[in-house]
Structures are given as C-alpha cells and as structure tokens.
C-alpha positions as CSV (number, residue, x, y, z in Angstrom):
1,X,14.9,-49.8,-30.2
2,X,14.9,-46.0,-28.8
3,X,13.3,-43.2,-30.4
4,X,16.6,-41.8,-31.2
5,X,18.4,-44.8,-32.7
6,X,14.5,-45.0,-35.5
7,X,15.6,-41.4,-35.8
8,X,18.7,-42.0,-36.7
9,X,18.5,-45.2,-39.0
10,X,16.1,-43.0,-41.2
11,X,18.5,-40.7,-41.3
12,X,21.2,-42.6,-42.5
13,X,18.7,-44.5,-45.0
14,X,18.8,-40.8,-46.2
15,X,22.3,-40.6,-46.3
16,X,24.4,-43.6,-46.8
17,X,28.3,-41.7,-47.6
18,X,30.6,-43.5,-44.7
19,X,31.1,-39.4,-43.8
20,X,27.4,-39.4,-42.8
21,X,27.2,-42.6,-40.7
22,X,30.8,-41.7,-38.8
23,X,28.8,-37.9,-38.2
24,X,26.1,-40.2,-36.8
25,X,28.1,-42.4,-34.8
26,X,30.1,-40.4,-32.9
27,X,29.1,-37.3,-30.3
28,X,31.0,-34.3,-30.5
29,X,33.1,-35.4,-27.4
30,X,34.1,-38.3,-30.1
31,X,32.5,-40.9,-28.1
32,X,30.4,-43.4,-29.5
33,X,26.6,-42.3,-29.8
34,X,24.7,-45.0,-27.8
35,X,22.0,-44.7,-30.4
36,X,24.4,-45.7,-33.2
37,X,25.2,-49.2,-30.7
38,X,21.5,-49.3,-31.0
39,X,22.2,-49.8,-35.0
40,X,24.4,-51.9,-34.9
41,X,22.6,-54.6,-32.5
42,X,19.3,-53.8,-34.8
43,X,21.2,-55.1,-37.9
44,X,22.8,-57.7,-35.7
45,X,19.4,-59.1,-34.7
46,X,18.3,-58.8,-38.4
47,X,21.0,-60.9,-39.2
48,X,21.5,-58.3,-42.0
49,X,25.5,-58.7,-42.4
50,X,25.6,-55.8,-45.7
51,X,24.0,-53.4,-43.1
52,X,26.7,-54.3,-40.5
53,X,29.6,-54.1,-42.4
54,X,28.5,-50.4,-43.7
55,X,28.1,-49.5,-40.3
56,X,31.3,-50.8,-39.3
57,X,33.1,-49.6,-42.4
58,X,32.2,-46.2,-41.7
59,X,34.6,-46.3,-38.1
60,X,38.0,-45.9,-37.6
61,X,39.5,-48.8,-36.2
62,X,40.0,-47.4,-32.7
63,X,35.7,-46.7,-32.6
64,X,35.3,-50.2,-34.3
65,X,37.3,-51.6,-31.5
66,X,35.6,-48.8,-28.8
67,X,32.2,-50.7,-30.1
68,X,33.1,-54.2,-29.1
69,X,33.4,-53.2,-26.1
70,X,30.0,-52.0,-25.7
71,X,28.0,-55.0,-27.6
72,X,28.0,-58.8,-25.5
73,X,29.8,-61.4,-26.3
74,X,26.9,-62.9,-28.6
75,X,26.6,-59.7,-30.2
76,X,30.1,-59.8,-30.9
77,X,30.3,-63.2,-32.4
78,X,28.1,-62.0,-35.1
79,X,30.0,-58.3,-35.7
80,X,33.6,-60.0,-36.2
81,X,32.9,-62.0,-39.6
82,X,31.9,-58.3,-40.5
83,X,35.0,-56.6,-39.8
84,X,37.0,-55.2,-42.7
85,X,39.6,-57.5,-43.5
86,X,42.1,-54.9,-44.3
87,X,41.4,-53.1,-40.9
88,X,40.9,-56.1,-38.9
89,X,44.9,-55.9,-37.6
90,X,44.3,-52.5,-36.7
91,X,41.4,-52.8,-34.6
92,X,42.4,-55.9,-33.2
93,X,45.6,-53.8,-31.6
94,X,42.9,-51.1,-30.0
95,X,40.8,-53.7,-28.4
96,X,41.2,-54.3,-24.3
97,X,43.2,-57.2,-23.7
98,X,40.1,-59.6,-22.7
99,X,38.0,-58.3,-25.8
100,X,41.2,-59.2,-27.7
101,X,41.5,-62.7,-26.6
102,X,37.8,-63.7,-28.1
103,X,38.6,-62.1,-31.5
104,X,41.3,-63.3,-31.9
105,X,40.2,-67.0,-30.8
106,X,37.4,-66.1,-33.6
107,X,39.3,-64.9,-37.0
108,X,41.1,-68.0,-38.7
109,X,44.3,-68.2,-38.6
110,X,45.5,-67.2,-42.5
111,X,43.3,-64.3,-42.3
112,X,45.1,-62.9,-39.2
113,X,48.6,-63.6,-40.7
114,X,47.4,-61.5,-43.3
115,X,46.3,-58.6,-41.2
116,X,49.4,-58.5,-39.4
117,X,51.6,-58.1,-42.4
118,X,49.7,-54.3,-42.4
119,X,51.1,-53.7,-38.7
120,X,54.9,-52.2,-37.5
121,X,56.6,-54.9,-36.5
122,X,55.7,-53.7,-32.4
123,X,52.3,-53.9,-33.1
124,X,52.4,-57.3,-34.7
125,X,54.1,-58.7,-31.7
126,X,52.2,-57.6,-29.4
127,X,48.9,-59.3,-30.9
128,X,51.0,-62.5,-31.4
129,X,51.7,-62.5,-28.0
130,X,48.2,-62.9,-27.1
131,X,48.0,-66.1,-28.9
132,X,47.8,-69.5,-27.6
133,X,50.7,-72.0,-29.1
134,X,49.0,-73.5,-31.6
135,X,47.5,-70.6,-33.2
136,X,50.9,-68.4,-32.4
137,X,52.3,-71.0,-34.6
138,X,49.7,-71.3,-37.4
139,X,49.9,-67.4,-38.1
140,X,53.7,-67.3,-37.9
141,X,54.2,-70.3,-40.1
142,X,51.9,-68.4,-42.8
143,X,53.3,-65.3,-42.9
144,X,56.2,-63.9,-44.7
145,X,59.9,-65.1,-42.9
146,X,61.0,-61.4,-42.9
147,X,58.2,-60.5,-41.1
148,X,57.9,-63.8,-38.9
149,X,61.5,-63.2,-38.1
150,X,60.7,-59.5,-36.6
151,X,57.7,-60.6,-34.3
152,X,59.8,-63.5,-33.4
153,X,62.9,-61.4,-32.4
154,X,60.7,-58.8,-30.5
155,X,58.7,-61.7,-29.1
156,X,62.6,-63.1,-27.3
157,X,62.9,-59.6,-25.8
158,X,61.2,-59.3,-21.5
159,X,57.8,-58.4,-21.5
160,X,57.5,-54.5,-20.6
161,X,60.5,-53.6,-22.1
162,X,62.0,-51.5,-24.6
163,X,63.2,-54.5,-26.9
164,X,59.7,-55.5,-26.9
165,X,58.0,-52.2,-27.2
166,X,60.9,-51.3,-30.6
167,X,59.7,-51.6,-34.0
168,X,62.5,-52.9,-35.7
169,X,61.8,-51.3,-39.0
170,X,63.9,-47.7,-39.2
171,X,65.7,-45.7,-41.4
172,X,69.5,-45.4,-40.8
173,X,72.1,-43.5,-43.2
174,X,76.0,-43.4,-43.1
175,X,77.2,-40.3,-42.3
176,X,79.2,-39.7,-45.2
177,X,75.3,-39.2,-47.4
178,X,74.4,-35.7,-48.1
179,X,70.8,-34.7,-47.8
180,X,69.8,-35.0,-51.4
181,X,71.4,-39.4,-51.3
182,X,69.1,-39.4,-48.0
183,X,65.7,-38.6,-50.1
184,X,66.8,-40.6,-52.7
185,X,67.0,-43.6,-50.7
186,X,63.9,-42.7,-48.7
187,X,62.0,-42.7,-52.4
188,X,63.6,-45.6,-53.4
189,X,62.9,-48.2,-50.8
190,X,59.4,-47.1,-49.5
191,X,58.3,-50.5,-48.4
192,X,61.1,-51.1,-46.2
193,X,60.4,-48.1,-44.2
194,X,58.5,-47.6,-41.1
195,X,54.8,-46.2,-41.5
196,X,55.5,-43.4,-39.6
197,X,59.1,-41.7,-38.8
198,X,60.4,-38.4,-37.4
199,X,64.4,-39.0,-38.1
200,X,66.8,-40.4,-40.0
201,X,69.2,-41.8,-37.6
202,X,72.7,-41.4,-38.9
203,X,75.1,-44.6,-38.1
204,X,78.7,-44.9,-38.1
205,X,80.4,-48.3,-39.8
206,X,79.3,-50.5,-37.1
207,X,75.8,-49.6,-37.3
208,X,75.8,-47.3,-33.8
209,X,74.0,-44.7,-33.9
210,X,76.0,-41.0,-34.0
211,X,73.2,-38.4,-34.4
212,X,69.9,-38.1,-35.7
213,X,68.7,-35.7,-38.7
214,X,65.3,-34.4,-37.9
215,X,62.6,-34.8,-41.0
216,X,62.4,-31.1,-40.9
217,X,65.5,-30.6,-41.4
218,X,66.4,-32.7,-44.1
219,X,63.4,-31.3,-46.3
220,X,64.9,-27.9,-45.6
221,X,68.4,-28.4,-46.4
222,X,69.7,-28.0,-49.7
223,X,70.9,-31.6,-51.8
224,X,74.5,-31.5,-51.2
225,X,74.5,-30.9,-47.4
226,X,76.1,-33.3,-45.4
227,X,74.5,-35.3,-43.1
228,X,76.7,-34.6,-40.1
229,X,75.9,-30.9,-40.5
230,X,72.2,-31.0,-39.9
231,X,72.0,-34.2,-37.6
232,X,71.3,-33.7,-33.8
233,X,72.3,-35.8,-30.7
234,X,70.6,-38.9,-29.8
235,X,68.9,-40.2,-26.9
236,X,69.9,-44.1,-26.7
237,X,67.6,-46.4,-25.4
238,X,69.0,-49.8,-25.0
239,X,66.7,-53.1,-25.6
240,X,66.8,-54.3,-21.5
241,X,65.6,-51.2,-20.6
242,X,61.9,-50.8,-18.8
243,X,59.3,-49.3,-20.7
244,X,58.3,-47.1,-17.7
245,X,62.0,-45.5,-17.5
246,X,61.9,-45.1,-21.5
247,X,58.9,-42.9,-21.0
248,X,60.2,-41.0,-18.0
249,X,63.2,-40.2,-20.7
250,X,60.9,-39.2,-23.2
251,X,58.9,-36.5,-21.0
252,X,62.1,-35.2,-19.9
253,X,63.6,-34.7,-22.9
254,X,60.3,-33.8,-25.2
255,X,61.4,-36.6,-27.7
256,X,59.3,-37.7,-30.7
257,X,61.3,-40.5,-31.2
258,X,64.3,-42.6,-30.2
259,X,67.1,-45.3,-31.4
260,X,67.2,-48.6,-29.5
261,X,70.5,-49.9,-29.2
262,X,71.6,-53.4,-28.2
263,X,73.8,-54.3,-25.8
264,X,76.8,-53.6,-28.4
265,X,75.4,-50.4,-29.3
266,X,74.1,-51.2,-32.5
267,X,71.2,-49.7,-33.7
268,X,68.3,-52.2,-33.4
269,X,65.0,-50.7,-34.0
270,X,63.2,-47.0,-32.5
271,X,60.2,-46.2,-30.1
272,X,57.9,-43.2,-31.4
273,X,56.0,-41.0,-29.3
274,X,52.6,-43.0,-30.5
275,X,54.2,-45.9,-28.5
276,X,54.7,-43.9,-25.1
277,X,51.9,-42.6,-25.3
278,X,50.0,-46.1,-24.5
279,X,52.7,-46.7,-22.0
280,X,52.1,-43.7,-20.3
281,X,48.3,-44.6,-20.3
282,X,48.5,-47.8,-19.4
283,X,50.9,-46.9,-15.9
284,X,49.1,-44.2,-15.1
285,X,46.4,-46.6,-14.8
286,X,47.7,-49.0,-13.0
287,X,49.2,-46.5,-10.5
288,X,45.8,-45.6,-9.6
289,X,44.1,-49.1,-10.1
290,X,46.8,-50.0,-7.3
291,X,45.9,-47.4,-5.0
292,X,42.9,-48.7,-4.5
293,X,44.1,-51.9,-4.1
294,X,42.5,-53.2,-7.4
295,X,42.9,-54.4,-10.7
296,X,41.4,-53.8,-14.3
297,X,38.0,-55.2,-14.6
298,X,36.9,-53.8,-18.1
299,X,33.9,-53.6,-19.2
300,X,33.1,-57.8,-20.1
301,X,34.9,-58.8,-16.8
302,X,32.9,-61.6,-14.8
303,X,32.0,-61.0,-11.3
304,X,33.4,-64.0,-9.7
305,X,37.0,-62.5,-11.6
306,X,36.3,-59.0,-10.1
307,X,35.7,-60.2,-7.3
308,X,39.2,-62.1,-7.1
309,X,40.5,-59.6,-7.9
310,X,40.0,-57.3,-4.8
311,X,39.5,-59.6,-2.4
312,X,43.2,-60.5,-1.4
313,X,43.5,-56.9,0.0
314,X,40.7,-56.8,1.6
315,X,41.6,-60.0,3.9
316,X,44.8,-58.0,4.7
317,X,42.5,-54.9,5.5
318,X,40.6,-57.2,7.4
319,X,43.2,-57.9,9.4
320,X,44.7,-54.3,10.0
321,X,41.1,-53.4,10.8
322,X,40.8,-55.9,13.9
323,X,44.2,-54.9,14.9
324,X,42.8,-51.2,14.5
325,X,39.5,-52.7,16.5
326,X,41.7,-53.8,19.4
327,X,42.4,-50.4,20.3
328,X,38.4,-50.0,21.2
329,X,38.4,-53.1,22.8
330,X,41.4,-52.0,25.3
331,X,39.2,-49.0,26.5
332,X,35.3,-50.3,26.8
333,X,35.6,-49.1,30.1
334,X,35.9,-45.7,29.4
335,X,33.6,-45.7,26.3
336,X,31.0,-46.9,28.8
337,X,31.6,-44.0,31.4
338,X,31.6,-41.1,28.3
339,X,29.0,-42.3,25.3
340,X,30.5,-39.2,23.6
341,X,34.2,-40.9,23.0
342,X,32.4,-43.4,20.9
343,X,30.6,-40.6,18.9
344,X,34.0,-38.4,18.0
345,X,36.5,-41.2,18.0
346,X,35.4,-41.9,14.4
347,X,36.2,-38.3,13.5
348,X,39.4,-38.1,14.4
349,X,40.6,-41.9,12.8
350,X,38.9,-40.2,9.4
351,X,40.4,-37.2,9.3
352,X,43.6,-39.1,9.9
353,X,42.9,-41.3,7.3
354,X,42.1,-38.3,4.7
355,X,45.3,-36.4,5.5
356,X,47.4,-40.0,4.9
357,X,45.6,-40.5,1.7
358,X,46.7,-37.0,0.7
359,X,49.8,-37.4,1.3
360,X,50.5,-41.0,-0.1
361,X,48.9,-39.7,-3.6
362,X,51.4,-37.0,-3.4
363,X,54.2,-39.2,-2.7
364,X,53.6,-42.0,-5.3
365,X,53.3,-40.0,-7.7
366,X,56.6,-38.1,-7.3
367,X,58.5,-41.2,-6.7
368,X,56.7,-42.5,-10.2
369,X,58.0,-39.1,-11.7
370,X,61.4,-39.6,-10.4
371,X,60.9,-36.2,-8.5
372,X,61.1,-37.5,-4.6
373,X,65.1,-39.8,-4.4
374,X,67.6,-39.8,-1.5
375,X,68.6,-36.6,-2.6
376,X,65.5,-35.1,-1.4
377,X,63.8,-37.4,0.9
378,X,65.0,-35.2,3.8
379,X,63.3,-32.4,3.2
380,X,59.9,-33.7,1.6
381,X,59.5,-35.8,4.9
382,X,60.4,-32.6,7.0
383,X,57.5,-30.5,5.1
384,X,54.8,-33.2,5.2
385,X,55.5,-33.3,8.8
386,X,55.2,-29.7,8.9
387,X,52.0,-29.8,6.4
388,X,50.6,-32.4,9.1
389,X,51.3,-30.2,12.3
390,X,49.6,-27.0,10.5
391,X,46.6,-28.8,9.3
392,X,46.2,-30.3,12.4
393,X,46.4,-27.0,14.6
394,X,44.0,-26.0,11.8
395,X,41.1,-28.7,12.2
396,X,41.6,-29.1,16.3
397,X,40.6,-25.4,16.6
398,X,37.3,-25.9,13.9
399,X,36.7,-29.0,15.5
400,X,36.6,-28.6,19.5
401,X,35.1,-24.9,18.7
402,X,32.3,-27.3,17.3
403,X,32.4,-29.1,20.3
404,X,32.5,-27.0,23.1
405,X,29.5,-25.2,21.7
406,X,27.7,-28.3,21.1
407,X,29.2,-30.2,24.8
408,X,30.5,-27.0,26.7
409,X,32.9,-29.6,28.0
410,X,36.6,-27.9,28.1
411,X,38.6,-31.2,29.0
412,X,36.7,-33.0,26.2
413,X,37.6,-30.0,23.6
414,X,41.4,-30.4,24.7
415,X,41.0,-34.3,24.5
416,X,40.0,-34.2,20.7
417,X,42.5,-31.3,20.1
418,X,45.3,-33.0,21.1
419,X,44.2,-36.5,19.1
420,X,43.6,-34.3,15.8
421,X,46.8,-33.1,16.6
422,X,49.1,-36.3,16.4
423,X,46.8,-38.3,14.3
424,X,47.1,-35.8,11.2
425,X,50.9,-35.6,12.5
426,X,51.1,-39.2,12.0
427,X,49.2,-40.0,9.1
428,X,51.2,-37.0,7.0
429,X,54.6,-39.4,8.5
430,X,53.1,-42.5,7.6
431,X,51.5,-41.0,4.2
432,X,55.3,-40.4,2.7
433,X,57.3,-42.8,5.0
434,X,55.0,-46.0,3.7
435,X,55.7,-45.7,0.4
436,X,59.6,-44.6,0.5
437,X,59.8,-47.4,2.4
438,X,58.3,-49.8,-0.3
439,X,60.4,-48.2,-2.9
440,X,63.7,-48.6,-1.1
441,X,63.0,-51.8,-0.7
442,X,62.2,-52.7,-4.1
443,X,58.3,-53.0,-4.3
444,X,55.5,-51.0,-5.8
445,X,54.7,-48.5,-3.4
446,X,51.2,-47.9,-5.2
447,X,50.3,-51.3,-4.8
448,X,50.2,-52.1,-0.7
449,X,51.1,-48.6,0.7
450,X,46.9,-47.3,1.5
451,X,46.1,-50.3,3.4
452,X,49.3,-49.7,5.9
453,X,48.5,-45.9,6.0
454,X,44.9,-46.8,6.9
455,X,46.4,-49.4,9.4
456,X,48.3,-46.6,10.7
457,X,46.1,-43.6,10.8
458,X,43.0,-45.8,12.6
459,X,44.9,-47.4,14.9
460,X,46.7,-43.8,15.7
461,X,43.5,-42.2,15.8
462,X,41.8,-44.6,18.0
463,X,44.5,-44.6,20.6
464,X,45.6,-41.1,20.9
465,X,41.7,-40.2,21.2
466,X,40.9,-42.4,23.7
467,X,44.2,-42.9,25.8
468,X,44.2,-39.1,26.1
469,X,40.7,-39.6,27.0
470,X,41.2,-42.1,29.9
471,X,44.2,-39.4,31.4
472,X,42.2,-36.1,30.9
473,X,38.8,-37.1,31.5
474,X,38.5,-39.9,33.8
C-alpha cells in the first residue's frame, strides 16, 4: 500500500460521514483517486466486507461502476456481494459492456429482477439484453408483468434503434385538460410516471401526439388555461428509426426530449436528452475507433481478443503495402544509380499520407453530421482539390529550398517539387472521394476509408517521385 492511500485511510478513520469518503475518493477533475482504489483492494485483501461496502456506499453509482473497471476480475468477485442492493441496477447500467457481462453472471437472479424494477423501462432492457437465455428468463419470470411486459416489448424492437432506445413510461394528456387537471393528474399517479420528464405530450383521441406543453410552462400558467394554448409542436420520432439519425434530430433542433410514435402514429414512449447523450458518446467513439481501423478493447480486454481485433485490417494493409512496395521494386535501377531517391521518396509518400488523413477526418465527420450530401459534394471536392494544390505549392517550395541547399542539385529539387505536388493533389482527392464513395454505396466510410487513402497516397507518392525521377534525372 502507498504512502498516500495509509494517509488517506487514517484520514477517513478520522472521518467516516459518506461526504468525507466521496471528498477522498474522487480528484477535483471527478476522477477516481488511485489512492482510494488502493482502499478498496486493502479492505478487499482483509476480507473486511463492512469496510468495503462503506467505501462503496459512499459513490455514486457511475464511480462505483468507474471502480470495477480499475480492480481485476478477482478483486471484483469480492466487491460485487458488496454492492448496495438498491443501487446495484444503477451501476450495473454504467458499467462497460464486458465488465457488465461478469456482474451480471455474478448477482442471482431475484436479486437482479429486483434491481431492475428501480430502472426506466430503457434502462431495464438494455441490461436484460445482456443476459444469456436462461437467466433472461429467470429475471423476467420474477419480476412484475407490467414491467416484464415493457422490457419485453422494447426487447422486440432492432437493436440501435429508437423503439429500443424509448422508455415507454410517459405522461400524455387530452387536449381538452386545462393546466390545473394536468397537475392534478401528475400528483395523483406519481408511480406511473417517468423518473425524469421535461413535457407533457398532449394527444388527440387516438393517442397521436398533437403538441407538447413544456414543464415550464405548465408551472407558470394559471389552473384554468387550456392545454392547447401553452403546448408547442412536436418533433416525432417513429420506433424504426436509427438511433444515430434520432440524435442528429436532436442537435439540430436543441430538443430535451421527444415522442416516439409507431408506425400508426400513436404515441408509444419518449427519448430524453440523458439518452442521446450516451448515443452520441458511444458513435463518436466508434467513428474514431474505426478510423484507426480498431475496435473497443476496454480496460479488462485480453490480448489474444485485442489482438483479433486489429488484425483483419492489417492483412488488408498488408496487402496495399506490397502493392505500394511494387512501385520500388519497378525502379531498383534507378534507386541504384541516385542513393538519394531512396532517402526523400519516403518524404513525399508521408506527407501524402498526412494531407489524406487530414482530409478524410474532415470528410467523415461532415458526412456523420449530415453536412457534406449531393447537394454539396461538388464544391467540397472542388476546395479540397484546391486545399491540396496550395499546400502542395506550399511544402515543394520549403522542401526542395531544403534540398538544394543541402544537394545543390536543381533537377533533383524540381523532381521532389513536382512529386509533393501531385501527391498532396491526390491524397486531398482520395482523402474526400474515398469516403463519399463508401457512403454512396452504403458502407461506413469510417471503417475502411484510411487504409485505401494510405493505399493511395504511398503508391502515388512512390511513383510520381521516382517516375519523374527516371525522366528528369537519368
């Protein structure tokens, strides 16, 4: 045990209020104090299961579930009969999907059907989903059928979309009620409401939504005012819709929340901003996971599954690479009469591959943002051409003043001008062409489009270097 973590145990000897040990655990960047993890494993080794759950009750759920990640999976199998039973749903909702899995597998199954009776109906289905069959069908068989039948329904909906990212509990009015029959309902049937809410959605006969009336608004509004006088238009979402297109909706139109809608327009359940949040997260993430060309590991992840992982792309990299090799290959002659061209010819296939990078980061992200369409492509391709001629003038001026005072050699300087030239050309082409491509045709453009831009840009660079090379200089 550190210096710092004795330290801190005597201090919280000293102090034992849950506001003292959460001061303790977490830095003022709200991180967890690594000396705190210390704790935890020192009263984990002790087997001293009062100390644990103090430390652990003194958490919010999101740091509970921030410390599992940080303890090994032995450690964790002693922390979880620790948890706080009345938090345990909560946490297990923050938890990374692999860390999720093991507690899950851990906590018996009444104890978990419990839990989830304290989560939206969203929430609840998304741990359920995580389950194997048998235990999916232990924790649904023991808890309530009102809330067995809402996981079950959100559980029918696709994967990643809105149906399944709803909660179905909402609170709907006709809008014939006046503000003050609103609040009284509201007061009236607390349990049936959603734990957190920014509207009233205001339904006509067949239960389709026909405005929304804004929390604020209704607390302002005198009793007798109808609801059709203070409600607002809505912004449908219907239950087939995907998740990422729900959140492009709600950055566009600064919504808090939203009615989902079935496919005859009845009103069905609403997302919350809470909800887009983690979807915005989460494909932001895997945007720039798939960049790279790789997936999640988190932090328990095994090194023969990383390693899985990544290594599909890098065959195909492989491959471009030895196409990009070839290029060499064709011209040994002339690398053999001028050492130098094997020198800068790396330069220019790098600064290629920089510019392309550049520009695909630019592009995926404005087709993710629904900023770069047909309606456009034109004259975003037109300026990244233009972007790629002006930088290239730019560095071919740096580069063969560089080399002429280094060389002195005035064919060699106009050699490596003219490769910088179409190489940072080509890779600004290539860096918005690639993915528009991918996206036309239906695919991720984030997932495959850097290893055909780095196809591109080396074997560009490789070629135009030394091809020029064998015309101009020998």
């Amino acid at each position: 045990m550190t210096r710092e973590a004795a330290d801190l145990i005597d201090e919280s000897v000293k102090t034992e209020t849950p506001e003292d040990l959460e001061d303790l655990a977490l830095r003022d960047d709200y991180a967890l104090n690594p000396a705190y993890v210390e704790m935890v494993i020192d009263a984990a080794d002790a087997g001293d299961g009062a100390r644990l759950r103090e430390l652990l009750g003194a958490l919010h759920p999101a740091d509970v579930a921030d410390l599992m990640g940080f303890l090994t999976a032995d450690y964790r199998e002693q922390v979880i009969p620790n948890l706080d039973p009345t938090a345990l749903a909560e946490i297990i909702s923050e938890l990374e999907d692999n860390l999720r899995e093991e507690v899950l597998d851990a906590v018996p199954s009444a104890t978990l059907a419990k839990a989830l009776e304290e989560l939206d109906s969203d929430d609840a289905a998304d741990v359920v989903d995580d389950l194997d069959k048998r235990k999916r069908a232990q924790v649904l068989a023991a808890m309530p059928e009102g809330d067995r039948a809402a996981i079950e329904t959100a559980l029918a909906y696709d994967d990643e979309t809105a149906g399944r990212l709803m909660q179905r509990e909402v609170l709907a009015a006709p809008q014939f009620w006046t503000v003050g029959q609103t609040i009284d309902h509201v007061q009236a049937t607390t349990e049936d409401l959603p734990e957190l809410f920014f509207e009233v959605y205001v339904v006509d006969p067949a239960f389709k939504p026909v405005g929304a009336a804004p929390v604020s608004a209704l607390l302002r509004s005198h009793r007798d005012t109808p609801l059709s006088d203070i409600m607002e238009p809505v912004n449908e979402i219907t239950v087939d819709q995907d998740q990422e297109e729900v959140a492009y909706i709600f950055d566009k139109y600064h919504l808090i929340s939203a009615p989902v809608v079935d496919d005859a327009g009845r009103l069905v359940g609403q997302i919350t901003v809470d909800d887009i949040v983690g979807v915005i997260t989460e494909e932001s993430e895997e945007d720039i996971l798939a960049l790279a060309g790789v997936s999640d590991a988190g932090r328990d992840a095994s090194v023969w599954g990383i390693a899985r992982s990544r290594l599909p792309w890098l065959i195909v990299n492989t491959l471009t690479a030895a196409l990009a090799a070839s290029v060499i290959n064709a011209f040994q002659a002339e690398i053999a009469k001028l050492v130098t061209l094997a020198v800068l010819m790396p330069v220019v296939a790098s600064l290629g591959g920089n510019a392309g990078t550049q520009t695909l980061a630019v592009a995926v992200r404005a087709l993710a943002s629904r900023e770069l369409n047909a309606a456009n492509a034109t004259r975003i391709v037109m300026r990244e051409m233009s972007v790629g001629v002006l930088n290239g003038l730019t560095l071919a001026i740096i580069m063969t003043g560089a080399v002429f005072l280094w060389l002195g050699d005035v064919r060699l300087c106009i050699t490596l001008a003219l490769a910088l030239l179409i190489n940072l050309f080509v890779a600004s082409v290539a860096g918005i062409l690639v993915p528009l491509t991918l996206d036309r045709l239906g695919r991720d453009p984030a997932v495959s489009s850097s290893v055909f831009v780095t196809f591109v840009t080396d074997f560009m660079g490789f070629l135009s270097f030394l091809g020029l090379a064998a015309l101009i200089l020998l």
